[in-house]
C-alpha positions in Angstrom: -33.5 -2.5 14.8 -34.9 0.6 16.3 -34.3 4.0 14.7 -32.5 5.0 18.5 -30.2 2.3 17.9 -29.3 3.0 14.5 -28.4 6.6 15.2 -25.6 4.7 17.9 -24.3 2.7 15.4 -23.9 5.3 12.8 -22.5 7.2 15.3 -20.1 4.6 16.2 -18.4 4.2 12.8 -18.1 8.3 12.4 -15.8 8.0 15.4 -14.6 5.1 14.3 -13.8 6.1 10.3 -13.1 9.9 11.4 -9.1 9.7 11.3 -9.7 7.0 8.3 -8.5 8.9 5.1 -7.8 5.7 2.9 -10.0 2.5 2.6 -10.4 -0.7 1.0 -14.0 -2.1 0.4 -13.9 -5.9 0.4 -16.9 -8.7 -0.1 -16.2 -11.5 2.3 -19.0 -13.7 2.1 -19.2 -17.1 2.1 -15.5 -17.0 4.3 -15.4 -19.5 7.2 -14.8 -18.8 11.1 -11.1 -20.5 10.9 -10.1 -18.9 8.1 -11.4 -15.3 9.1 -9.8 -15.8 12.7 -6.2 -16.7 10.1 -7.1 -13.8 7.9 -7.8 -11.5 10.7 -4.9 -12.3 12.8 -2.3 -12.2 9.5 -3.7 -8.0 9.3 -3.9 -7.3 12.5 -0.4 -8.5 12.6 0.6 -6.1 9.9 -1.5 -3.1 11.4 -4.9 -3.2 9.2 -8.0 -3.6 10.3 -11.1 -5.0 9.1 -14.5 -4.1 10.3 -17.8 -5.4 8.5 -20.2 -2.9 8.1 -24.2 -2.7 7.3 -23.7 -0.2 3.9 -26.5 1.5 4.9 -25.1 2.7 8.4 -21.9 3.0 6.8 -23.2 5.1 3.9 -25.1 7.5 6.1 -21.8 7.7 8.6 -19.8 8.5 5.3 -22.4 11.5 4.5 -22.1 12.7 8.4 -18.0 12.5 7.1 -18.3 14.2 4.0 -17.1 11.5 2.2 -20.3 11.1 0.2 -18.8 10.1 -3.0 -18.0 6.4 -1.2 -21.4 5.9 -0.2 -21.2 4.1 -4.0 -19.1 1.2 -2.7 -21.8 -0.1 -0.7 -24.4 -0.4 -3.3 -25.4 -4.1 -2.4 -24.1 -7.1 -1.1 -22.4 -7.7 2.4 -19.2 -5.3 2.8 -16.3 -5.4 4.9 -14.0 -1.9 5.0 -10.0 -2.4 5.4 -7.7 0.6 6.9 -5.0 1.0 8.4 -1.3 -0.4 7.6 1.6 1.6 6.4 -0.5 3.0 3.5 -3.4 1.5 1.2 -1.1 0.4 -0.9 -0.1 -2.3 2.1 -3.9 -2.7 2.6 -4.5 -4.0 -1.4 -1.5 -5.9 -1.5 -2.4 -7.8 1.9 -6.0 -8.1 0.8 -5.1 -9.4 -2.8 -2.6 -12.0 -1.5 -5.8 -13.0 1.0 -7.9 -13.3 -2.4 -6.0 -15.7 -3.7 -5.6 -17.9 -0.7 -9.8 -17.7 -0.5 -11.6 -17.3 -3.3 -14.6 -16.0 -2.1 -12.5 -12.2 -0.8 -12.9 -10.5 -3.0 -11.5 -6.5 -3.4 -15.2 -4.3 -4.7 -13.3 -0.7 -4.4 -11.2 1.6 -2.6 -11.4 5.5 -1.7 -8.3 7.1 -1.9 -7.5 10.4 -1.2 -11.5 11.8 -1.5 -11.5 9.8 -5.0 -13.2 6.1 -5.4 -11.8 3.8 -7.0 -13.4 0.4 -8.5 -12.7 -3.0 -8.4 -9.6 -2.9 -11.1 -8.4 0.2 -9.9 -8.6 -0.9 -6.3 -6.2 -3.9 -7.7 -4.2 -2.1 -9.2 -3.3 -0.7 -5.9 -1.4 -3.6 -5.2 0.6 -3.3 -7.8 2.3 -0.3 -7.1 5.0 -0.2 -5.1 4.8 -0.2 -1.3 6.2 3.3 1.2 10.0 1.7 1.5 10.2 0.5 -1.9 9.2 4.3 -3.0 11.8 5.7 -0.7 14.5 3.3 -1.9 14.1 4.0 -5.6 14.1 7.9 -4.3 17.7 7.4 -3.0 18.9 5.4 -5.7 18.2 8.1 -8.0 19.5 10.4 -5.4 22.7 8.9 -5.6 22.8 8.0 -9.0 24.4 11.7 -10.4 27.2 11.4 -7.5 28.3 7.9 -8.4 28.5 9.1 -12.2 29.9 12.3 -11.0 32.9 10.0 -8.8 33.4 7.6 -11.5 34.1 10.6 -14.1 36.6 12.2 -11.7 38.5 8.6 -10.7 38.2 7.2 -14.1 40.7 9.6 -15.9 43.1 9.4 -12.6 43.2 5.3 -13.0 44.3 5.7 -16.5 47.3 8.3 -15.5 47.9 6.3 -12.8 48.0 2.8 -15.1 50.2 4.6 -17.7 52.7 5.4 -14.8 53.0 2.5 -13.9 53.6 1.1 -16.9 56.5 3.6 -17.3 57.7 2.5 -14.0 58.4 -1.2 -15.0 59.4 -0.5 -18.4 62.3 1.7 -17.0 62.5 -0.7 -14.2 63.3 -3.7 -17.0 65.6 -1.4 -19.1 67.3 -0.5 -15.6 67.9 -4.2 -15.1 
């Protein structure tokens, strides 16, 4: 491949990675043409993308980014990058549900938030808890003090208001 053409490429995934803040390294090899169509069409359907890269374009594109300190994850071996989704949270999870179903995915890294991550911390990614599950437990806990705070105030009332009625139907009886 000629230097000329090299430059395009590089150039390419610049533009390409530019708005990318958060990515997933994945080694695909060995992955056959049915099950990377399935695969494929599963992310795409949930909003990632996966684009295989040659790590030396990709490394020098990540240096014209400023995000040097990724150029690591494509040390050796063929690479594939995965972005998009809600957050890169959804990415690992996706991609360590995929690693199951085919052996041969495997997750090498991730960069997160200018930091890179390795293979178990990129894992561990899919661990965590996704955006809405974040944003439920937030709520919960938001409403946690008021529910306390309404069962303290009702409690004492339905104890008055038992004890009444108690009163009520033991003068009712006596009444009788």
């Amino acid at each position: 491949m000629s230097t000329y053409v090299k430059g395009l490429l590089q150039k390419e995934l610049e533009k390409k990675f530019e708005a990318v803040g958060d990515f997933l390294v994945v080694d695909a090899k060995g992955v056959g043409g049915n099950d990377n169509n399935e695969m494929r069409g599963a992310l795409k359907a949930r909003g990632i993308r996966l684009a295989v890269v040659k790590n030396a374009l990709m490394s020098r594109a990540l240096e014209g980014l400023g995000k040097s300190s990724a150029k690591s994850l494509f040390a050796s071996g063929p690479r594939a990058v995965a972005y998009g989704g809600d957050s890169i949270v959804d990415v690992a999870k996706e991609l360590a549900v995929w690693g199951k179903k085919l052996e041969v995915v495997s997750i090498v890294g991730a960069f997160v938030d200018g930091a890179v991550l390795d293979g178990a911390g990129a894992k561990a990614l899919s661990k965590m808890p996704s955006r809405p599950e974040l944003q439920g437990m937030v709520v919960m806990l938001a409403n946690s003090p008021g529910s306390r705070v309404a069962g303290a105030v009702s409690g004492p009332g339905g104890i008055i208001a038992g004890c009444v009625k108690g009163l009520v139907e033991k003068l009712e009886k006596e009444a009788a």
